[in-house]
C-alpha positions in Angstrom: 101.0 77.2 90.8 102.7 79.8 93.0 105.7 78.4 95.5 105.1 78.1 99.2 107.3 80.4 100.9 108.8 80.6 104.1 108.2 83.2 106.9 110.2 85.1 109.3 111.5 83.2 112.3 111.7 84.7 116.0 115.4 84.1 115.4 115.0 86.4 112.2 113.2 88.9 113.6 116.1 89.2 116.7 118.9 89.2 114.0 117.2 92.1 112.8 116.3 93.7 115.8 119.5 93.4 116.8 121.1 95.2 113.9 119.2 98.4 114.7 119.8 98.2 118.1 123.5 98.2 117.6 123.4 101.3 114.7 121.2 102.9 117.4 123.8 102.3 120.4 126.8 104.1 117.7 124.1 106.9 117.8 123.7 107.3 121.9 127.6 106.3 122.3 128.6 109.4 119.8 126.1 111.8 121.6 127.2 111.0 125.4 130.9 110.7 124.7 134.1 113.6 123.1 132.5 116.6 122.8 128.8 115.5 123.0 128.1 117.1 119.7 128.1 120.5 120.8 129.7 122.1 117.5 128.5 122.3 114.4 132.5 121.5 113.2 131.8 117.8 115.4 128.0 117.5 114.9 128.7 117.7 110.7 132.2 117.6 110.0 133.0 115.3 113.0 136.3 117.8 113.9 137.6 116.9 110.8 140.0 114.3 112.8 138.7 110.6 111.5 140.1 107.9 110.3 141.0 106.6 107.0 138.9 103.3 107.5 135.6 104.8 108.5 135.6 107.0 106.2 136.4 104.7 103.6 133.9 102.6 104.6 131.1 105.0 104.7 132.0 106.5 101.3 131.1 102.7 100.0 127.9 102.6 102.0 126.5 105.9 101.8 125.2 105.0 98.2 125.3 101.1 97.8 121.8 101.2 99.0 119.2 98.4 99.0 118.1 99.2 96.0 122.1 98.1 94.4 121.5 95.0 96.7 118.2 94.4 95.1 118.5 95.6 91.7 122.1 94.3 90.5 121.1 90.4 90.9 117.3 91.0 89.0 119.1 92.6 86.4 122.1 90.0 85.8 119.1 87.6 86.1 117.0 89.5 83.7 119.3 90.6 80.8 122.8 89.0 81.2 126.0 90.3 82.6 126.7 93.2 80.6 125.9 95.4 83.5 129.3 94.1 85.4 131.4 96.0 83.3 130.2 99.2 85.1 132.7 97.9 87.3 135.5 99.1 84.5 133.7 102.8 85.6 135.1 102.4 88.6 138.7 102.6 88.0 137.7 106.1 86.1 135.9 107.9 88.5 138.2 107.9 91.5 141.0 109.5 90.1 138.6 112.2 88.5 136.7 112.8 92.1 140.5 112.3 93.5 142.7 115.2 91.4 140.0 117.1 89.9 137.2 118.0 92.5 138.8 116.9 96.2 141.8 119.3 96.2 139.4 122.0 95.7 137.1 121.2 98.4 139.9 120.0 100.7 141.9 123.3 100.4 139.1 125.9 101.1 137.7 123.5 103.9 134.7 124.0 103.2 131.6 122.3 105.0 129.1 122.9 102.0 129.9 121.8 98.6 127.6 125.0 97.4 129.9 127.0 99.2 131.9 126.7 96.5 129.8 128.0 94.0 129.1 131.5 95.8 133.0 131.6 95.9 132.9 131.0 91.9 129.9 131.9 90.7 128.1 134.2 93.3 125.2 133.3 96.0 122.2 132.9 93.8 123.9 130.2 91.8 124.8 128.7 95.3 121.5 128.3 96.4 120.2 127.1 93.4 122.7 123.9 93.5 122.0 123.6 96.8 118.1 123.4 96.4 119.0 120.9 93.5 120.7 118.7 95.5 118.1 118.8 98.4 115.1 118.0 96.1 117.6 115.0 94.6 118.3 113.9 98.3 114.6 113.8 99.5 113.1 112.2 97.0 115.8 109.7 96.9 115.8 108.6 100.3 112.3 108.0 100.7 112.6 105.5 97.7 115.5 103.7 99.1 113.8 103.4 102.4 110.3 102.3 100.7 111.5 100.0 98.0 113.2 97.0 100.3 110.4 97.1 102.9 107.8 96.5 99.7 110.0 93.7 98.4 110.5 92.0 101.4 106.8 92.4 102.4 105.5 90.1 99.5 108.0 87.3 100.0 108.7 87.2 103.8 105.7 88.7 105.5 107.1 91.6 107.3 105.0 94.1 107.5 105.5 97.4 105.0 105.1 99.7 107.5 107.2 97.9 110.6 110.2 98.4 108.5 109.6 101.7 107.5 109.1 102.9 111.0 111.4 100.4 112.8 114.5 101.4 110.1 113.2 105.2 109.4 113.3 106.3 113.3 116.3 104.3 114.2 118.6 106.3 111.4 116.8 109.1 112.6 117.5 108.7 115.9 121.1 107.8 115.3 121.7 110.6 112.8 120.1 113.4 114.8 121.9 112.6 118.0 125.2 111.2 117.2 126.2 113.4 114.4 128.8 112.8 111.8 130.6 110.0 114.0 127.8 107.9 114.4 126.6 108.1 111.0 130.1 107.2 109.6 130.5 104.6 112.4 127.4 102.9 111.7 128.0 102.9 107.8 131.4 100.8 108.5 129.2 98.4 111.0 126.1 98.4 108.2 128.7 97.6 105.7 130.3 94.8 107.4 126.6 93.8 107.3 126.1 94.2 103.5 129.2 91.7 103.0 128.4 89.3 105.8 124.8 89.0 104.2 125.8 88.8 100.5 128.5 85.7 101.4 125.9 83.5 103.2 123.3 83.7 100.4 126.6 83.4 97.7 128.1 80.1 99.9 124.5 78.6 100.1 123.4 79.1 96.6 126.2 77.4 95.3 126.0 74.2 97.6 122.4 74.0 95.8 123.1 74.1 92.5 126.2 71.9 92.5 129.0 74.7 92.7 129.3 78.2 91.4 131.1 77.0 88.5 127.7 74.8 87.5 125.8 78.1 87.6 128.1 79.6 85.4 127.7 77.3 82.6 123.9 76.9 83.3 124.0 80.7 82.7 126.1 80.5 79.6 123.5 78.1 78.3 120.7 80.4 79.1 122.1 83.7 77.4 123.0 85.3 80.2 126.8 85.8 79.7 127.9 88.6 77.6 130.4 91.5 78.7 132.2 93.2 75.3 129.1 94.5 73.5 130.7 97.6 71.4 127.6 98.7 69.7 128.4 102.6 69.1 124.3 103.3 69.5 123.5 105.1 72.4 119.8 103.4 72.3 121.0 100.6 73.5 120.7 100.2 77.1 123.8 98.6 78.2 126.8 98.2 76.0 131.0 98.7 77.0 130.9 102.3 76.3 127.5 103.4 78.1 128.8 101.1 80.8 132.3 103.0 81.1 131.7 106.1 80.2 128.0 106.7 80.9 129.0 104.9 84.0 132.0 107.5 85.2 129.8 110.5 84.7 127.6 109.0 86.6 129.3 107.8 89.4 131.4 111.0 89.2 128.2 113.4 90.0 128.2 111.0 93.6 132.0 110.6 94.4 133.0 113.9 93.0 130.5 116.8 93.7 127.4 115.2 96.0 127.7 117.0 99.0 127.0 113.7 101.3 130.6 112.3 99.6 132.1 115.8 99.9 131.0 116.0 103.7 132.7 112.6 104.1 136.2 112.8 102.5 136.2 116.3 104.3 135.9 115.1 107.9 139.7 113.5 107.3 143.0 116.1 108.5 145.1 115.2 105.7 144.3 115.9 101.8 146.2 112.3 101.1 144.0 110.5 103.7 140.9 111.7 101.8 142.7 110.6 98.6 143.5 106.8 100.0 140.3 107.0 101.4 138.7 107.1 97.7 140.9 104.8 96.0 140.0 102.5 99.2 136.7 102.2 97.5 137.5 101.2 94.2 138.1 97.3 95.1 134.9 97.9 97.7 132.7 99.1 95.0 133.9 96.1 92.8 133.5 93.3 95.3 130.4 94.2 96.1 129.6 94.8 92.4 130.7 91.1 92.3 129.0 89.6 94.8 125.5 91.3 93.3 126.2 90.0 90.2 127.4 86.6 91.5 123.8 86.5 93.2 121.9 87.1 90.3 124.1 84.5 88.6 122.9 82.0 91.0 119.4 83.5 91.3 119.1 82.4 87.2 120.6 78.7 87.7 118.0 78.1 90.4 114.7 79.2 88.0 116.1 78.5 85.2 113.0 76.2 84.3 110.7 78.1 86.5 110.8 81.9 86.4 109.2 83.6 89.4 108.1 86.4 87.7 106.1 84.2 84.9 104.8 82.0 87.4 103.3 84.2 89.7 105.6 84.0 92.5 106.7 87.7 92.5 104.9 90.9 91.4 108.2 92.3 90.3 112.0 91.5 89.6 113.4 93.1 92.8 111.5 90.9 94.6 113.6 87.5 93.1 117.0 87.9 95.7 114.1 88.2 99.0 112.2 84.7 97.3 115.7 83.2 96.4 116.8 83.7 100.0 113.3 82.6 101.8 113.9 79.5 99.8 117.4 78.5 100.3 118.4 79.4 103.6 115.0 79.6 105.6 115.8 76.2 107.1 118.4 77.8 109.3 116.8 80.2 111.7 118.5 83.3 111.8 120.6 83.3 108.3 117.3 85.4 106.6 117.3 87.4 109.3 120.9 88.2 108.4 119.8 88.9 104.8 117.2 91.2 105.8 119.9 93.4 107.9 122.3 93.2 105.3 119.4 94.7 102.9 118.4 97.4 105.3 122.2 98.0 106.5 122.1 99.5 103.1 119.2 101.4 103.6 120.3 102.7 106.4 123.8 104.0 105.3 122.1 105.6 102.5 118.9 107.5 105.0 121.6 108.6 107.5 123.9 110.0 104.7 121.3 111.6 103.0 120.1 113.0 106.5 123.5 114.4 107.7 124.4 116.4 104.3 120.7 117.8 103.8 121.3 119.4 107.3 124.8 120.8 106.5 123.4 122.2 103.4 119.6 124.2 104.9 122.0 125.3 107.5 125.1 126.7 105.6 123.3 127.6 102.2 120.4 128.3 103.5 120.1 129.8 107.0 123.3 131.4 107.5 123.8 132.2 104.3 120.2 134.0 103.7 118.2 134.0 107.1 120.1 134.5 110.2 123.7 135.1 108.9 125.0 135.9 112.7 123.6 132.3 114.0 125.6 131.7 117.1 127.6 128.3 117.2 125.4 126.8 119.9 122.2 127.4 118.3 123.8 126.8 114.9 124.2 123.0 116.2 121.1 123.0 117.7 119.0 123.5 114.4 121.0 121.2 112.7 119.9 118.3 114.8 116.5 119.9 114.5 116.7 120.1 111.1 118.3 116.5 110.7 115.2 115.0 112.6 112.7 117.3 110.4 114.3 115.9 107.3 114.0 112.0 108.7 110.3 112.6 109.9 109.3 114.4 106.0 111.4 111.0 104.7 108.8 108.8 106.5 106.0 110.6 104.9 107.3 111.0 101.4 107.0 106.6 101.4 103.5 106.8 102.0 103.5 109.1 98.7 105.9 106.5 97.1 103.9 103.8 98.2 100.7 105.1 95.9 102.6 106.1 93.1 102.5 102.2 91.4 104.8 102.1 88.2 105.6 105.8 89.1 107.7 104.9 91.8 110.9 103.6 88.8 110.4 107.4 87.4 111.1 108.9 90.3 114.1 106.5 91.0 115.4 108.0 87.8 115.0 111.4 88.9 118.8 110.7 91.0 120.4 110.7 87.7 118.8 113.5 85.8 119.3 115.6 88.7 123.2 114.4 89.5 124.2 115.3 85.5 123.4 118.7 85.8 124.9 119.4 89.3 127.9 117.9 88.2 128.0 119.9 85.1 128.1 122.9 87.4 130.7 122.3 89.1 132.7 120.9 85.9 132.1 124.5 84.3 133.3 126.3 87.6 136.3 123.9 87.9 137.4 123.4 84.4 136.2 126.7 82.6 137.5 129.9 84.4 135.8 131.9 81.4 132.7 131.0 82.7 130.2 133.3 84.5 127.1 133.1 86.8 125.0 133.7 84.0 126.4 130.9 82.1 125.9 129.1 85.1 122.2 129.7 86.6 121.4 129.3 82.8 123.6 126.3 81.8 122.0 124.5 85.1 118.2 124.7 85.1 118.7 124.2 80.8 120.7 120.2 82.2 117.8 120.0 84.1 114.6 120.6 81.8 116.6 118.6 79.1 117.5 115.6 81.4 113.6 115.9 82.6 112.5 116.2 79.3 114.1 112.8 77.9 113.9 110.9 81.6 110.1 111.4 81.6 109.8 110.8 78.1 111.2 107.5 78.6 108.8 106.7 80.9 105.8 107.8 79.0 106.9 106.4 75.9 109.0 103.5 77.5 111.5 101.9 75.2 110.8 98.5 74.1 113.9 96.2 76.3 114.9 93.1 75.0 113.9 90.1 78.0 117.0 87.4 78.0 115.1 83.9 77.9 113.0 82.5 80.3 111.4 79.4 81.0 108.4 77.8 82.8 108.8 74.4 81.8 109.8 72.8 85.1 107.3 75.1 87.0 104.7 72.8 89.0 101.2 73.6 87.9 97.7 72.2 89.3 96.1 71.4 86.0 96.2 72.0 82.2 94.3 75.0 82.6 97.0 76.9 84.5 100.2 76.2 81.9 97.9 77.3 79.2 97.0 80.5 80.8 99.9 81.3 81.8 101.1 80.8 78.0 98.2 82.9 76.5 99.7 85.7 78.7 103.4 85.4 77.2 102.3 85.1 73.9 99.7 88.0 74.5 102.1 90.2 75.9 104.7 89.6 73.2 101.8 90.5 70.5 101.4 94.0 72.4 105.2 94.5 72.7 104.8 94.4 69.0 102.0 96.3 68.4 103.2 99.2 70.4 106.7 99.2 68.4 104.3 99.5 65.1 102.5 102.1 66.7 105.3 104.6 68.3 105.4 108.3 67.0 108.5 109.8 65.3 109.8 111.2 68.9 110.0 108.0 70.7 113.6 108.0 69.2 114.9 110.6 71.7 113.5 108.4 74.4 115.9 105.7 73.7 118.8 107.0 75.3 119.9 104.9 77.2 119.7 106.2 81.0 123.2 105.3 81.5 123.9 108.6 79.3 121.9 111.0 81.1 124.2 112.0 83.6 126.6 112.5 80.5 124.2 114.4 78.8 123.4 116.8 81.4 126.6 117.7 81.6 127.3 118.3 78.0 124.2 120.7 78.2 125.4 122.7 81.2 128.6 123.0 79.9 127.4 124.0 76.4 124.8 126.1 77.7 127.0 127.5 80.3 129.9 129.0 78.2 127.8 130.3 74.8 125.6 132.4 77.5 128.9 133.3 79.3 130.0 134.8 76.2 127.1 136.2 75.2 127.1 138.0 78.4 130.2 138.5 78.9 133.4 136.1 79.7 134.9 136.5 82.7 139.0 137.2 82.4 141.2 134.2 83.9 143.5 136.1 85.5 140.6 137.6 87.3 139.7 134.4 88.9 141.0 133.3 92.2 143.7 130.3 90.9 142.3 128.0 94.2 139.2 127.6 92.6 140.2 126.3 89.1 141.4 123.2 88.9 145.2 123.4 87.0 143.3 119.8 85.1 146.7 119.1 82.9 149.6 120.0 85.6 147.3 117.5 88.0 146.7 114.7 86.0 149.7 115.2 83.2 152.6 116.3 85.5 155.2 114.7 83.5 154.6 116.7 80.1 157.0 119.7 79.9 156.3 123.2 82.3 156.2 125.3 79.2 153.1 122.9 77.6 151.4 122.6 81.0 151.4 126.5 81.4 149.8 127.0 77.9 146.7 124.8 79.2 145.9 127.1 82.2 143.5 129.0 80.2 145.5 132.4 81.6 144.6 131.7 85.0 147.6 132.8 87.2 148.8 129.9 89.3 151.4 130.1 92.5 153.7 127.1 90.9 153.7 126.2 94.6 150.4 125.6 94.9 150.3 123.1 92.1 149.7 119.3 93.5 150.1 116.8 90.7 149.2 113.6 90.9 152.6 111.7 91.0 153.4 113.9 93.7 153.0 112.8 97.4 150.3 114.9 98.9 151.8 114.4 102.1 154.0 117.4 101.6 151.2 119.8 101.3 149.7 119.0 104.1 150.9 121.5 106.7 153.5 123.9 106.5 155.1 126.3 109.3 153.0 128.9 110.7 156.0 131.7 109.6 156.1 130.4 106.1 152.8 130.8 105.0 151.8 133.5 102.8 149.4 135.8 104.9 145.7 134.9 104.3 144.3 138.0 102.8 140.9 138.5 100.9 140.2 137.1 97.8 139.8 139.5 94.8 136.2 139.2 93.2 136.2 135.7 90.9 133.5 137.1 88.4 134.0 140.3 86.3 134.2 143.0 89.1 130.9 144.2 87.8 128.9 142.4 85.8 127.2 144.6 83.5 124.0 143.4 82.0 122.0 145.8 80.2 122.8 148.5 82.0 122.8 146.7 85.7 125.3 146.3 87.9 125.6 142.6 89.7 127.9 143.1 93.2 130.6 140.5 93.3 130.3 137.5 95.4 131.8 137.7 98.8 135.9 137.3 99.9 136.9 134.5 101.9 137.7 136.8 104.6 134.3 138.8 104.3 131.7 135.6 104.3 130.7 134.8 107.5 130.4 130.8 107.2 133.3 130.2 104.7 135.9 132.5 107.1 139.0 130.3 107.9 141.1 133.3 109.8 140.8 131.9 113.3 142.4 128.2 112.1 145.4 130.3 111.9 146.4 130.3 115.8 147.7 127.0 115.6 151.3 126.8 115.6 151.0 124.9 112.6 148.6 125.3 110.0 147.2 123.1 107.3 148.5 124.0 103.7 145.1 124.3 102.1 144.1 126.9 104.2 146.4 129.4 102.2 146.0 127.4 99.0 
């Protein structure tokens, strides 16, 4: 027999309202107030003058959605607590983002991350990331918006569609209007609301099961605590190394080369306050990695003898934190309301994020870069709030897709990851590789993406058989004899087919087993592999040809102690200014600005592929100078009396 659960409140339903009212106030406060948003520099990059702390903050919000607040605890409660050691990930992918990618980004000041890649590559390799990351953002954001309002619809009662609207035109509202401020002011008020929510359910699910330590040993008893599982096989879905290392590649494609991250640590003066901005996030990330888990810890010692799913209560596991809440803290008005705008704070950090970047990119990759390349500052700004809107109002229409799509909807979660690999792997073989050519590129990129398609969609045709942790319904109540036994039948029945389709699987199904914690890995190894046997086949380009401020010097910034004479043989013949080197045991501070009169006179950039790339017979024009692209031109940041380091980097 299905539980009786709770419904929204009035008091809920204010607690809610009020949290969009307040994101929407940052949003009207940011567009009435400085300078109104009449730039793109303040409408995008917010003047690159923020803080450390909101920017910090909306680094951890922009992708700690409500899908991390509603998937971490189902999936402790699910299969055990392996998944916390992504936390371990972490501690990796900062300092990669930090010394590999940043210093790049930070020192041609750029407002696209794409923009890079004409710069490297050349402009057709530009727009293809920069399509690749759109179609990633789209599709993503209408899944994080649609997801929490369906889950919360089948345990609470609100309405589908009032929370998509209500949540999908506030961010839109605040985004389109208040620009970069708003959208990173917000984030730190949304992720103040992520903690406040996750401590009230963690403080009240302990008081009911007797403490969290009781929870811990009720999970211990139920199979739920394991974290050092060093099976090699990358089949198996979570282990230590897919964890780790699967993990850092895929939290490096966000922190170190997603354009809604690179946009953020940007909009900071300093290279070192976008580098303590990062490392800010590595306890964030963990605490509220910890408090997820912690939930689902809690979630499991409450049904232990009555699962949800079995029983009928819930149509699917992301649905188990909404019930656990309705149940346990419904009896004071107001506290799920909390809960619901700590689940949609996350939404919205996410949506707004997503929002912001996909504007910076149509306008600098795609409008000024191959429609109106003389765009005018005023009506530059202009389209990027039309475009922001556009963007937010497609978003809204993608979830009434999403919301026909039934078990489709987890494959096109999936599609973040296999399109994040292969961007990342781009960038990897422009940063680390200066032998590499567009060719290599364009060819290494869409060969990352039909072979991270290829095994994501497998998976999800040919779905790998996954291992449940036990469950029980023993304690569950039941009206008669009639429902425990059919609900029996059905275990046993579905356990028969598990087995029956594991009998039954063709020879392939084995490359569908990858676990999806390696496809980010994956990707890359593709692009990369891809990348640099085309590049020779076509032709490499010569090192000391390419412009040293787009290479990344990897073992003078992460190995600065080893001797100069080793250092220099790792620099792949890439001629380096010794000047311009920034290792990491060196205060950045020093680089920040230098004196107008002893900077080296910016001057354009010789070509970074081959001068002419010959390909059977045609001739490829080189990608644009610094001083000759239009949107990338930093010459008139040089008035200043003084001038920021990175501008002559």
């Amino acid at each position: 027999m299905a539980r009786e659960i709770a419904q929204f409140s009035v008091a809920d339903y204010i607690v809610f309202g009020l949290t969009l009212l307040i994101s929407a106030s940052i949003g009207f406060f940011h567009a009435c107030t400085g300078g109104k948003q009449r730039t793109t520099k303040e409408f995008l990059m917010a003047n690159r003058q923020m803080h450390v702390l909101p920017v910090a903050c909306s680094l951890l919000a922009s992708f700690m959605s409500a899908i991390t607040l509603l998937g971490t605890p189902a999936e402790i409660y699910n299969y055990g607590t392996q998944y916390w050691m992504i936390g371990v990930s972490y501690f990796l992918v900062v300092p990669s983002a930090n010394y590999i990618f940043l210093p790049i980004f930070f020192r041609l000041k750029v407002t696209s991350a794409y923009e890079y890649l004409e710069l490297r590559f050349s402009k057709v390799v530009r727009l293809a990331g920069a399509v690749t990351f759109m179609v990633q953002m789209i599709l993503y954001m209408a899944i994080v918006l649609y997801a929490p309002s369906l889950a919360l619809n089948a345990v609470t009662g609100l309405s589908v569609w009032v929370s998509v609207f209500s949540v999908g035109l506030v961010c839109i509202i605040y985004t389109s209007l208040g620009g970069m401020k708003a959208v990173m002011w917000t984030d730190t008020f949304q992720i103040c609301m992520m903690f406040a929510g996750l401590l009230a359910v963690l403080i009240q699910g302990s008081i009911s099961v007797g403490g969290f330590g009781r929870a811990w040993e009720i999970a211990t008893e139920g199979e739920r605590v394991e974290f050092f599982n060093f099976d090699p096989n990358p089949g198996v879905r979570h282990t230590f190394w897919s964890l780790t290392l699967g993990g850092w590649m895929t939290w490096l494609a966000i922190y170190g080369v997603n354009q809604a991250m690179v946009q953020r640590s940007l909009t900071v003066p300093h290279l070192r306050q976008a580098q303590l901005a990062m490392w800010i996030n590595v306890p964030g990330l963990f605490a509220l990695l910890s408090l997820t888990s912690m939930a689902g810890i809690l979630i499991y010692a409450h049904y232990k003898d009555c699962d949800p799913l079995t029983n009928g209560d819930i149509i699917a596991s992301d649905q188990l934190l909404p019930l656990f809440v309705m149940e346990l803290l419904a009896f004071i008005p107001g506290l799920p309301g909390l809960f619901v705008a700590c689940l949609f704070s996350g939404a919205l950090s996410t949506v707004s994020s997503g929002l912001n970047s996909l504007a910076a990119v149509t306008l600098q990759d795609i409008i000024r870069s191959w429609i109106v390349k003389d765009l005018s500052e005023a009506r530059a700004t202009l389209a990027s709030k039309i475009i922001s809107f556009s963007f937010g109002l497609l978003m809204i229409a993608l979830t009434f897709v999403a919301a026909q799509l039934g078990g489709i909807l987890q494959a096109a979660l999936a599609l973040f990851g296999m399109i994040g690999g292969p961007l990342l792997g781009l960038f990897t073989l422009g940063v680390l590789f200066p032998c590499a050519n567009w060719i290599g590129a364009i060819v290494g990129l869409f060969s990352g993406l039909i072979m991270a398609f290829w095994v994501g969609i497998g998976a999800q045709i040919i779905k790998p058989i996954i291992p449940r942790a036990p469950i029980s319904i023993a304690g569950c109540p039941v009206d008669n004899s009639t429902n425990i036994t059919t609900t029996l039948m059905s275990a046993i029945a579905n356990v028969t087919t598990e087995s029956s389709i594991l009998e039954e699987r063709p020879p392939i199904a084995a490359m569908y087993t990858l676990s999806y914690m390696w496809y980010s890995g994956f990707a890359v190894m593709v692009v990369v592999f891809v990348g640099l046997v085309v590049s020779a086949i076509t032709g490499f380009t010569k090192p000391d040809e390419v412009d040293s401020k787009l290479i990344c010097p990897l073992f003078d910034s992460l190995f600065c102690c080893l001797p100069a004479s080793w250092r220099r043989k790792f620099r792949c013949g890439v001629k380096y200014d010794e000047d311009t080197i920034i290792p990491c045991c060196v205060h950045t501070d020093m680089f920040d600005t230098v004196e107008e009169d002893s900077a080296p006179s910016l001057k354009p950039v010789p070509s970074v592929s081959k001068d002419f790339d010959t390909i059977n017979g045609s001739v490829s024009a080189p990608p644009p100078s610094y001083t000759e692209s239009t949107d990338i031109d930093r010459a008139s940041e040089t008035s200043s009396a003084k001038v920021t380091y990175e501008t002559y980097m």
